[in-house]
DSSP file (Angstrom, degrees, kcal/mol; ACC not computed):
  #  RESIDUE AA STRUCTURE BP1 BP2  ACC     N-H-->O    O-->H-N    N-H-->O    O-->H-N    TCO  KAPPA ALPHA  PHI   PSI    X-CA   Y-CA   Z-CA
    1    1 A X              0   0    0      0, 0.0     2,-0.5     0, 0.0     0, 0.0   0.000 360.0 360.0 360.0 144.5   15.9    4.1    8.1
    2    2 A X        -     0   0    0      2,-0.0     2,-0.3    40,-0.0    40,-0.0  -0.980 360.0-140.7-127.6 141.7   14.6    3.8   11.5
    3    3 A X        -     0   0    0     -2,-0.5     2,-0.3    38,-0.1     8,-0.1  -0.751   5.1-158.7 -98.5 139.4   11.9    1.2   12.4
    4    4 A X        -     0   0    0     -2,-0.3    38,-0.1    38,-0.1     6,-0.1  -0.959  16.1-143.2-141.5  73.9    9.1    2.1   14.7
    5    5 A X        -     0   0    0     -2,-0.3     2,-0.3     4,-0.1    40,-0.3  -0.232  19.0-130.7 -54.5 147.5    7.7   -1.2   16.2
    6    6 A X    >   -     0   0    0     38,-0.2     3,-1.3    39,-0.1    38,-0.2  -0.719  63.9 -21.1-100.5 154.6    3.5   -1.1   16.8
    7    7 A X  T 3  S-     0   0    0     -2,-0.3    39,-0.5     1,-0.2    40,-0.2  -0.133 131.7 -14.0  52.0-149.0    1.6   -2.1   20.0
    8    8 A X  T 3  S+     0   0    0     37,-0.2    89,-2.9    36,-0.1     2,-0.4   0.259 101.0 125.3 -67.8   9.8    4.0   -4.7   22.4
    9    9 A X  E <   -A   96   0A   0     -3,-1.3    35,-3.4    87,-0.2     2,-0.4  -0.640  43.5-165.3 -56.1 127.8    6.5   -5.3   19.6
   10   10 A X  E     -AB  95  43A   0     85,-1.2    85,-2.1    -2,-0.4     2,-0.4  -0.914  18.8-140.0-114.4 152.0   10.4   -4.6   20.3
   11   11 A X  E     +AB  94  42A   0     31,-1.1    30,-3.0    -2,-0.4    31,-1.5  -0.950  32.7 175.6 -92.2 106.5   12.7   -4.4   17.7
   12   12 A X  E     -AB  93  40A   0     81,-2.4    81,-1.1    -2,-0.4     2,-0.5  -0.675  30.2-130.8-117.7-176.8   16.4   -6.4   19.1
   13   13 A X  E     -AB  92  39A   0     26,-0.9    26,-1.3    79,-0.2     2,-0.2  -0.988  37.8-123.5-142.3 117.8   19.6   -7.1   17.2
   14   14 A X  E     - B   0  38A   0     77,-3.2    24,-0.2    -2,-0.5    77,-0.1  -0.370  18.1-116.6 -81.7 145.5   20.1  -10.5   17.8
   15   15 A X        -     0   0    0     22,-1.6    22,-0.4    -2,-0.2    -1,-0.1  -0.509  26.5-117.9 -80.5 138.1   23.5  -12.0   19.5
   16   16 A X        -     0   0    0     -2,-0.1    21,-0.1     2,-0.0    -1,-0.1   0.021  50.0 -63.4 -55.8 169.9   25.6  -14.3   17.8
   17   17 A X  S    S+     0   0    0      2,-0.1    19,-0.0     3,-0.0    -1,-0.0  -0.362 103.9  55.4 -63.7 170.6   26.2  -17.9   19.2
   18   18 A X        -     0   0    0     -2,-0.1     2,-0.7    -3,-0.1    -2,-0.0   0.972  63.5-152.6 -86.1 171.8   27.2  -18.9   21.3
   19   19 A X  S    S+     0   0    0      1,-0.2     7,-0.4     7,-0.2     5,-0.1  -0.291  73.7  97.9-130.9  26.2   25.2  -17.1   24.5
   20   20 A X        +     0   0    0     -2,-0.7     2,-0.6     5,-0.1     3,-0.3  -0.141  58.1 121.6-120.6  39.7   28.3  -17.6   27.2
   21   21 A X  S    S+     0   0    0      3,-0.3    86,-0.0     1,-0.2    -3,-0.0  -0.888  78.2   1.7-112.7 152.9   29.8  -13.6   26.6
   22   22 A X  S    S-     0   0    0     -2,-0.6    -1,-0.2     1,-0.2     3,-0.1   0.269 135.3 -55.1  77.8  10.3   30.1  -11.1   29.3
   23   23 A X  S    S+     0   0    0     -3,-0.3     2,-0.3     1,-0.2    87,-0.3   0.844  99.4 129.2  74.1  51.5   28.9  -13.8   31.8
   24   24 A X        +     0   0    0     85,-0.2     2,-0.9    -5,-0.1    -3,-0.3  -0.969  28.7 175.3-118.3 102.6   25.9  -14.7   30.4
   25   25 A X        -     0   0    0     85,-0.5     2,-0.6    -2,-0.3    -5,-0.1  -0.893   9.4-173.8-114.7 120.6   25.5  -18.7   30.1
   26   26 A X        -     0   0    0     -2,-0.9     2,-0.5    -7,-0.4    -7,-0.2  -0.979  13.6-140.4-104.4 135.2   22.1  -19.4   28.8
   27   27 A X        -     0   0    0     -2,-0.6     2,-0.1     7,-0.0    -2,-0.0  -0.855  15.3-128.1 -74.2 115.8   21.1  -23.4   28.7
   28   28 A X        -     0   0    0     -2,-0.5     2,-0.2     6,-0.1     6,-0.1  -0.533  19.1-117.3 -73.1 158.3   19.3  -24.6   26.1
   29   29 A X    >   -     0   0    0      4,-0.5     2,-1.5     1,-0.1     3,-0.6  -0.563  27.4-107.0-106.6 174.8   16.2  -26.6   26.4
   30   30 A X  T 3  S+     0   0    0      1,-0.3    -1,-0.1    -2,-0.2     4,-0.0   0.058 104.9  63.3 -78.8  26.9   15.7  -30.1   25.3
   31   31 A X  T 3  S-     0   0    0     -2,-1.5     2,-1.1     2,-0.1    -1,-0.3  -0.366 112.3 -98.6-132.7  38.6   13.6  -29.5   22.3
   32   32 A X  S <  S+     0   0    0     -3,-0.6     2,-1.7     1,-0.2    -2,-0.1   0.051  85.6 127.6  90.8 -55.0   15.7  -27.6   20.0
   33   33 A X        -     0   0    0     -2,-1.1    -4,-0.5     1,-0.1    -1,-0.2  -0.493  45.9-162.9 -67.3  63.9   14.1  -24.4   21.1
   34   34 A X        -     0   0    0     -2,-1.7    36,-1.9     1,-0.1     2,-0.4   0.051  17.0-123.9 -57.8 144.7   16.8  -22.5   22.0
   35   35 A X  E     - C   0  69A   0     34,-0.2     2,-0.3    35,-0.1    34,-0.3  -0.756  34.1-158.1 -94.9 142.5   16.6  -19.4   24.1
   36   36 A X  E     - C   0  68A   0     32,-3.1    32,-1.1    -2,-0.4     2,-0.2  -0.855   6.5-146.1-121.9 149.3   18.1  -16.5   22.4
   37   37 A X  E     + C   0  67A   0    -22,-0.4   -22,-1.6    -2,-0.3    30,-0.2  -0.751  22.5 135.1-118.7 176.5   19.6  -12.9   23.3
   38   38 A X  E     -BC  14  66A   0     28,-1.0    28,-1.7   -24,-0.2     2,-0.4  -0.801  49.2 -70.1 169.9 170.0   19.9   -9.3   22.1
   39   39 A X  E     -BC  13  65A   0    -26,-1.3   -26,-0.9    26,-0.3     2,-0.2  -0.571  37.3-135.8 -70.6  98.6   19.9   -5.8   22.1
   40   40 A X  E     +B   12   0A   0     24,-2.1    23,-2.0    -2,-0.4   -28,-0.3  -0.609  35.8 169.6 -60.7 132.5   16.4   -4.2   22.5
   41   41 A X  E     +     0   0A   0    -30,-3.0     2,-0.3     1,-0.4   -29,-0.2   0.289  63.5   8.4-109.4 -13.7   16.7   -1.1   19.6
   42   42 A X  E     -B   11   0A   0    -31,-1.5   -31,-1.1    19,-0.1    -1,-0.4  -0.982  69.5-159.7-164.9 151.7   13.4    0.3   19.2
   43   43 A X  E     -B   10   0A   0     -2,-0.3   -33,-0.2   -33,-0.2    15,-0.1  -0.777  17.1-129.5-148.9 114.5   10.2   -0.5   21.4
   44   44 A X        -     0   0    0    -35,-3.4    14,-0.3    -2,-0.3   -38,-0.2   0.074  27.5-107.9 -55.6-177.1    6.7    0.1   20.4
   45   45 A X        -     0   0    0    -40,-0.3     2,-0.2     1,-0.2   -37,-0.2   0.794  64.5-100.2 -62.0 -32.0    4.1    2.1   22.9
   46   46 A X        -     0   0    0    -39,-0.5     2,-0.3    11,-0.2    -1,-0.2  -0.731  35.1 -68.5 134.3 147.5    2.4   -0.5   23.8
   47   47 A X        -     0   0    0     10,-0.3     9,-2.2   -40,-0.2     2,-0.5  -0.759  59.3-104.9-111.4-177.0   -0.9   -2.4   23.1
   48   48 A X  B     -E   55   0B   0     -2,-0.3     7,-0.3     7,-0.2     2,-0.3  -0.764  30.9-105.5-104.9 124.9   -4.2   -0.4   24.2
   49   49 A X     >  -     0   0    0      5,-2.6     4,-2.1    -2,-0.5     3,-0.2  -0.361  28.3-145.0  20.1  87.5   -6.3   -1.5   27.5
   50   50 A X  T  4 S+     0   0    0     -2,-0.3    -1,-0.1     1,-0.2    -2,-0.0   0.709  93.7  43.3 -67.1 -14.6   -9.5   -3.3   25.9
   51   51 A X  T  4 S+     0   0    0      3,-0.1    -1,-0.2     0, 0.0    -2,-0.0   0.825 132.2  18.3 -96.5 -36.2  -11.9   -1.9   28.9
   52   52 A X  T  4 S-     0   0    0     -3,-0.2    -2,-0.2     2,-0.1     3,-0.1   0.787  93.8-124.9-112.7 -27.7  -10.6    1.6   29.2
   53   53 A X     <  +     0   0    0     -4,-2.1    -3,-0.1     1,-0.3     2,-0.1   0.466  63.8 143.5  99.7   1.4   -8.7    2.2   25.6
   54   54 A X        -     0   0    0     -6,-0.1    -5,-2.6     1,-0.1     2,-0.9  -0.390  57.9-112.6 -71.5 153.5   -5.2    3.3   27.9
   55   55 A X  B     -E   48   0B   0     -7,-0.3     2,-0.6    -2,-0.1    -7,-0.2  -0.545  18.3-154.3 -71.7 121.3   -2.3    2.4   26.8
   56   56 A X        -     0   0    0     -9,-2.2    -9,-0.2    -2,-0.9     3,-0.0  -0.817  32.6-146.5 -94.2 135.5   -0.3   -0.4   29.0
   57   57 A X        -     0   0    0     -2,-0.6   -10,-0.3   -11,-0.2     2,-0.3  -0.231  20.8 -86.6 -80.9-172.8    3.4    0.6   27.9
   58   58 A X        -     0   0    0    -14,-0.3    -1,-0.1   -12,-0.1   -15,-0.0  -0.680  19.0-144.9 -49.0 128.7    6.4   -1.9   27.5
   59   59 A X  S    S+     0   0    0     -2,-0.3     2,-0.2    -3,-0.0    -2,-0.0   0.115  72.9 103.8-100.9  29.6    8.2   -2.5   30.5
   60   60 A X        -     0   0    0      4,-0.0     2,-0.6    43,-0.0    -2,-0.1  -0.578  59.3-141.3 -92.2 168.0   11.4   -2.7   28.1
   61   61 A X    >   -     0   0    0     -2,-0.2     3,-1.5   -19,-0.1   -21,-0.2  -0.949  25.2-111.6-142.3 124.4   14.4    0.0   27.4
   62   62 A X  T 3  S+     0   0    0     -2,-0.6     2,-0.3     1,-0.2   -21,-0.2  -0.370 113.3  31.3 -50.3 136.2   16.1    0.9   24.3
   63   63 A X  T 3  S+     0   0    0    -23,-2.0    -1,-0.2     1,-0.3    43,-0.1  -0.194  90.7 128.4 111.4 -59.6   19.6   -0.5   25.1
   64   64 A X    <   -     0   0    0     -3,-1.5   -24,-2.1    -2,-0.3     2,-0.3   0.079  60.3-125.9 -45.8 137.6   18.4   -3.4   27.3
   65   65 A X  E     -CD  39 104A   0     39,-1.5    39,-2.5   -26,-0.2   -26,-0.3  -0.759  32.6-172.1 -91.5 150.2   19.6   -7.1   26.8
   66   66 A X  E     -CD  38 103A   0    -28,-1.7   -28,-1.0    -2,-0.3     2,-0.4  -0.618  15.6-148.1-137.6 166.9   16.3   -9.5   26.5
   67   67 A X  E     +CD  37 102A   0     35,-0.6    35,-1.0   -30,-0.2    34,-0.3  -0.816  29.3 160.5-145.6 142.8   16.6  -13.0   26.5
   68   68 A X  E     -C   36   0A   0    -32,-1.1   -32,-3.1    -2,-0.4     2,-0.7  -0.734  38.0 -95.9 171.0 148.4   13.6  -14.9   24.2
   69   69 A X  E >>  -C   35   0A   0    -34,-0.3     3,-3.1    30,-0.2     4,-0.6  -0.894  23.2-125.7 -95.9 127.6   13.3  -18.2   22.6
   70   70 A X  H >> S+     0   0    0    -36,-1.9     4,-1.4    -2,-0.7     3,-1.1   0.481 106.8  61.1   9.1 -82.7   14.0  -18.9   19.4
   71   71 A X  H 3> S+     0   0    0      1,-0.2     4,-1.8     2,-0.2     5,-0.5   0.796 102.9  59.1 -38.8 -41.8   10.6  -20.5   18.2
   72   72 A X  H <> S+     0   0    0     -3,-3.1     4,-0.8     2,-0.2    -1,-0.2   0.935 108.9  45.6 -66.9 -36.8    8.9  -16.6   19.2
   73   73 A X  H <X S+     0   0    0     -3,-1.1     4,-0.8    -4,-0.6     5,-0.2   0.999 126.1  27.8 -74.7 -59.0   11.4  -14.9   16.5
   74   74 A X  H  X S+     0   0    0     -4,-1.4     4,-0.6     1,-0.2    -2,-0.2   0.788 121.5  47.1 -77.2 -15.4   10.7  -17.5   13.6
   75   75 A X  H  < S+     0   0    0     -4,-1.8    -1,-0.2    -5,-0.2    -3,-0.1   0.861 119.3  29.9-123.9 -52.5    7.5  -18.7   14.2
   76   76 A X  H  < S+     0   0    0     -4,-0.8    -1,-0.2    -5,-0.5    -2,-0.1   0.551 115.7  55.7 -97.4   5.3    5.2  -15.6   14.8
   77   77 A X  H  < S-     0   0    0     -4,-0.8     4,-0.2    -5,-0.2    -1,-0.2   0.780  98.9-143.9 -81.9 -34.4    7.1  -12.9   12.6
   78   78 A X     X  -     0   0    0     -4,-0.6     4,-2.1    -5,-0.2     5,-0.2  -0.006  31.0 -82.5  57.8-179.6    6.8  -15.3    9.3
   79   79 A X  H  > S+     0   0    0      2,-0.2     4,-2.4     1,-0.2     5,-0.3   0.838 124.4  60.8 -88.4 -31.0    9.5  -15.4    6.9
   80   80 A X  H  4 S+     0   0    0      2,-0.2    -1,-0.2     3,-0.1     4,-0.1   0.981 105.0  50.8 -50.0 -51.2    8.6  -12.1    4.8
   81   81 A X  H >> S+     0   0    0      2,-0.2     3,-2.8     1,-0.2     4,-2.2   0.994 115.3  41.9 -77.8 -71.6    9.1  -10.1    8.0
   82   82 A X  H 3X S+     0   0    0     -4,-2.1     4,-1.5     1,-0.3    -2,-0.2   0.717 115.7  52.9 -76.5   1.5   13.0  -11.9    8.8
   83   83 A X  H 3< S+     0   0    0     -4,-2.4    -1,-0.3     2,-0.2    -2,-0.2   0.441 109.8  47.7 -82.6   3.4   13.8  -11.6    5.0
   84   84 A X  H X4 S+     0   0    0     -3,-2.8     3,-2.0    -5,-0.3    -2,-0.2   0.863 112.6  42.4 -89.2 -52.1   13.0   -8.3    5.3
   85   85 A X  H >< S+     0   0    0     -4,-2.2     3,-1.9     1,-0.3     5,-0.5   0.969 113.3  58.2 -85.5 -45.3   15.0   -7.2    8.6
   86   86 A X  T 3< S+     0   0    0     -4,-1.5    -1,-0.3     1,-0.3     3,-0.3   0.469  94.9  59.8 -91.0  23.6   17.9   -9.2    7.3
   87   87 A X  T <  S+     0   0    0     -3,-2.0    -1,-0.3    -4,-0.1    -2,-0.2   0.377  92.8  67.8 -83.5  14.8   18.1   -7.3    4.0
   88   88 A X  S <  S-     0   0    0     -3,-1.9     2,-1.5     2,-0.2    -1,-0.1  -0.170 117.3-110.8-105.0  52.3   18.8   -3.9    6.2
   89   89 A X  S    S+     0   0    0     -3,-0.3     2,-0.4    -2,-0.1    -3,-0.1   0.196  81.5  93.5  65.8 -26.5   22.3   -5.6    7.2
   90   90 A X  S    S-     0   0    0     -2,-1.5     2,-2.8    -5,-0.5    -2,-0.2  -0.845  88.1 -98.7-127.0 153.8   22.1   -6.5   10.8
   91   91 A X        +     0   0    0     -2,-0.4   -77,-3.2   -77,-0.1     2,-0.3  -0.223  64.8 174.7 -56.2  79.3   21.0   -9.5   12.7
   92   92 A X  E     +A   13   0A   0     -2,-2.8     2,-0.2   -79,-0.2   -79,-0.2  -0.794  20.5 172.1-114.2 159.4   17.3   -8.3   13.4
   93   93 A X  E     -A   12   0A   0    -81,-1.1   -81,-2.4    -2,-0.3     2,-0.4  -0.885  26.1-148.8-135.6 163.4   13.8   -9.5   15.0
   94   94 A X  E     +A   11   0A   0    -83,-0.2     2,-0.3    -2,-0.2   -83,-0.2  -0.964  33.0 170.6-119.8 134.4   10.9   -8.2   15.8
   95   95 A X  E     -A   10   0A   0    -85,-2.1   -85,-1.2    -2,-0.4     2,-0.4  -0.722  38.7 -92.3-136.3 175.3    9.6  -10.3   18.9
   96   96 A X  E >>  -A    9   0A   0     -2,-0.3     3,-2.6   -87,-0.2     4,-0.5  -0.965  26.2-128.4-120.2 120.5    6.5   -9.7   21.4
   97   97 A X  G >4 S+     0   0    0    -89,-2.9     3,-1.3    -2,-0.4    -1,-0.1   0.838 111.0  52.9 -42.5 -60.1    7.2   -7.7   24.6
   98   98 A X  G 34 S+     0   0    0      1,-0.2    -1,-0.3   -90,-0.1   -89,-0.1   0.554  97.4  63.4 -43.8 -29.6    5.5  -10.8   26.4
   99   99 A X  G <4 S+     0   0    0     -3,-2.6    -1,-0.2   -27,-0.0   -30,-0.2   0.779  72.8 112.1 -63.3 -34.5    7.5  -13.3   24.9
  100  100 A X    <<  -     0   0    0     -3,-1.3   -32,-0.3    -4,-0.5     3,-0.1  -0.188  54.1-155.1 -60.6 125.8   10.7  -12.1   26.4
  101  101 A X  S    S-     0   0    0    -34,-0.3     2,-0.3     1,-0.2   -33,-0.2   0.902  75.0 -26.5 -41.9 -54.3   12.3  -14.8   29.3
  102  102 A X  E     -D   67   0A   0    -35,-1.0   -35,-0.6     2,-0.0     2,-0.3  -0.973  55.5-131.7-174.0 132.5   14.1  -12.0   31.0
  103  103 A X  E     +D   66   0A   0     -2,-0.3     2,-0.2   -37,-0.2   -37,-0.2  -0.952  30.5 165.3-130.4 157.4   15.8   -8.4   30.6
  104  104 A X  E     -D   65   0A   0    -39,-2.5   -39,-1.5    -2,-0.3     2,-0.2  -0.967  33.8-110.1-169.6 136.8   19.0   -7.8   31.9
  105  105 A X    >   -     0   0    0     -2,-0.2     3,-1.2   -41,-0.2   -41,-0.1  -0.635  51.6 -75.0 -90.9 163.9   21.7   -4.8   31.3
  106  106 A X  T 3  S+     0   0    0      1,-0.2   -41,-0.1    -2,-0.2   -84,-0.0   0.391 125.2  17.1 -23.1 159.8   25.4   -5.1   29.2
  107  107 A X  T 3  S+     0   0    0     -3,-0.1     2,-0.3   -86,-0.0    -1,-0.2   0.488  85.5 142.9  38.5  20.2   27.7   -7.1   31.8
  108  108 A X    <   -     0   0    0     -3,-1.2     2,-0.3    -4,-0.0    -4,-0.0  -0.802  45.6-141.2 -82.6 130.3   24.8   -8.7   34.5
  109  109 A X        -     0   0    0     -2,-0.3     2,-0.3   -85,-0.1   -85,-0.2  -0.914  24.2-176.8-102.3 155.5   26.1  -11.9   35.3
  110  110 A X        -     0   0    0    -87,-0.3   -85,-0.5    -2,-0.3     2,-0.3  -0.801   1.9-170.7-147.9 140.1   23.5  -14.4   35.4
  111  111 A X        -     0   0    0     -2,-0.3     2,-0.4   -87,-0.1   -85,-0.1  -0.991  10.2-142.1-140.3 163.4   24.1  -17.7   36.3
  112  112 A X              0   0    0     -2,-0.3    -2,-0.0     1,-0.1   -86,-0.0  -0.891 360.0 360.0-112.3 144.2   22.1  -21.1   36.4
  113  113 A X              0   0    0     -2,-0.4    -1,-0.1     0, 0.0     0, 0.0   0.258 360.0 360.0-152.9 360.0   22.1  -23.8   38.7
């Protein structure tokens, strides 16, 4: 089955813990709210221009690594929506194109200081 995200929704397949592989060290912040990564898989069009009715695209790429925090995957999907994506087998979310920290391809090292 292939999933089609609508408007500024991406579809990722989220990375296990811990967040330190390929050179990627992410910090969490002091309220739990861990920032999380993954695998963009599907990316909607876009949501629609409210003056003119164009479409503003996703500046995101099937393939691309995102970085997000936590709270945007549980909190604004609801629990219907991630019992849903994790009965199709794989670690999925559906997240908001806006939400994302950061994009970054396979094997960018990133560091913080």
């Amino acid at each position: 089955m292939e999933l089609r995200p609508n408007g500024e929704w991406i579809l990722v397949r989220i990375d296990p813990f811990p967040e330190t592989k390929n050179g990627v060290i992410i910090l969490e912040d002091t309220t739990t709210n861990k920032v999380r990564t993954g695998t963009v898989l599907a990316v909607g069009p876009g949501n629609r221009a409210k003056d003119t009715g164009e479409r503003i695209p996703v500046r995101l790429e099937k393939g691309e690594k995102v970085a997000f925090l936590r709270w945007n995957l549980e909190h604004q999907n609801g629990k219907r929506i991630l019992a849903f994506l994790e009965g199709m087998g794989d670690d999925l979310g559906l997240i908001k194109a806006r939400d994302v920290l950061f994009a970054f391809h396979e094997g960018t090292e990133i560091n913080f200081q």
